[in-house]
C-alpha positions in Angstrom: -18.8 -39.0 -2.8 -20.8 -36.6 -1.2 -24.5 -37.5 0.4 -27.5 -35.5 -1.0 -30.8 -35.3 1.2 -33.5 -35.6 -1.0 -37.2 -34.2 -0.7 -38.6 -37.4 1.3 -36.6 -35.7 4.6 -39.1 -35.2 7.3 -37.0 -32.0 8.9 -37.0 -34.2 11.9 -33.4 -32.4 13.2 -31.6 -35.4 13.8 -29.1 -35.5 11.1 -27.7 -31.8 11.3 -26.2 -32.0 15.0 -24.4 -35.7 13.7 -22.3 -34.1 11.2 -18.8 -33.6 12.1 -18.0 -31.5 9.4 -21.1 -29.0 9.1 -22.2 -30.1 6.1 -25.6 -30.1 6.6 -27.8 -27.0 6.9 -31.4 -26.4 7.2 -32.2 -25.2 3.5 -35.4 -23.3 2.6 -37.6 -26.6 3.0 -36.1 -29.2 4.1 -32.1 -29.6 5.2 -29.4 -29.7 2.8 -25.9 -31.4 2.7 -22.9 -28.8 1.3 -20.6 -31.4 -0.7 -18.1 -29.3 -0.3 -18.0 -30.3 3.7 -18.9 -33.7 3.4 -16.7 -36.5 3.8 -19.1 -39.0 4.2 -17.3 -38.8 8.1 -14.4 -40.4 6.7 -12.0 -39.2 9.4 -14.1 -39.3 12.3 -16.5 -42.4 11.6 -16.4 -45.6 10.1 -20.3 -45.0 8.6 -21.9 -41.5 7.7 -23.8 -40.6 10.7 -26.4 -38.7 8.9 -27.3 -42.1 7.6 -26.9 -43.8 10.2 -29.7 -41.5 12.7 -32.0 -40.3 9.9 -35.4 -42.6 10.4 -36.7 -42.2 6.6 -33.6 -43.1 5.2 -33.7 -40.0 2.2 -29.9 -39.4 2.3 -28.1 -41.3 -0.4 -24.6 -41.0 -2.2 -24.8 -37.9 -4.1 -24.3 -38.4 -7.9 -23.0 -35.0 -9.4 -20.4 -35.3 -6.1 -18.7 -38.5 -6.9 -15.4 -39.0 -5.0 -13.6 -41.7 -4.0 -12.1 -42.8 -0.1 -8.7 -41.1 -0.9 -10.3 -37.6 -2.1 -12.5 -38.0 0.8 -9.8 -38.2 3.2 -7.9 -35.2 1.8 -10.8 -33.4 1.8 -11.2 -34.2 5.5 -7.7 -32.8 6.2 -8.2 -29.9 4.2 -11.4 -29.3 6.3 -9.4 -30.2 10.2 -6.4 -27.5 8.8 -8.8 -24.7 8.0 -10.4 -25.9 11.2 -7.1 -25.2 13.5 -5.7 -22.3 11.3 -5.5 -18.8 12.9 
């Protein structure tokens, strides 16, 4: 599953810097999540660290990105190879 940030976000920066994948962008008003990056950190953490740091807690499982733990993981591979490819 992806995460979604949803319109109670504050734009208080402290989610985009935490994400090991990119994912999340500052959108037109308030910051995004590209599901196509998320992992939900599987790979590098054992929690989402968006979650984890963001103080209004507005960033919940994304329900048009459902995935499970194993698509998650190979999506995190597909993202370290595109990562380290020439």
């Amino acid at each position: 599953m992806a995460l979604r940030i949803t319109d109670e976000c504050i734009n208080c920066d402290v989610c985009e810097p935490e994400c090991p994948n990119q994912a999340i962008t500052m959108g037109e008003e308030i910051y995004e999540i590209d599901p196509h990056k998320c992992t939900e950190c599987v790979g590098h953490f054992d929690q989402p660290q968006c979650v984890e740091v963001c103080p209004v807690a507005c960033i919940p499982v994304d329900p048009q990105h459902v995935e499970n733990r194993e698509t998650l993981w190979q999506k995190f591979q597909r993202l370290q190879e595109a990562q380290t490819a020439p």
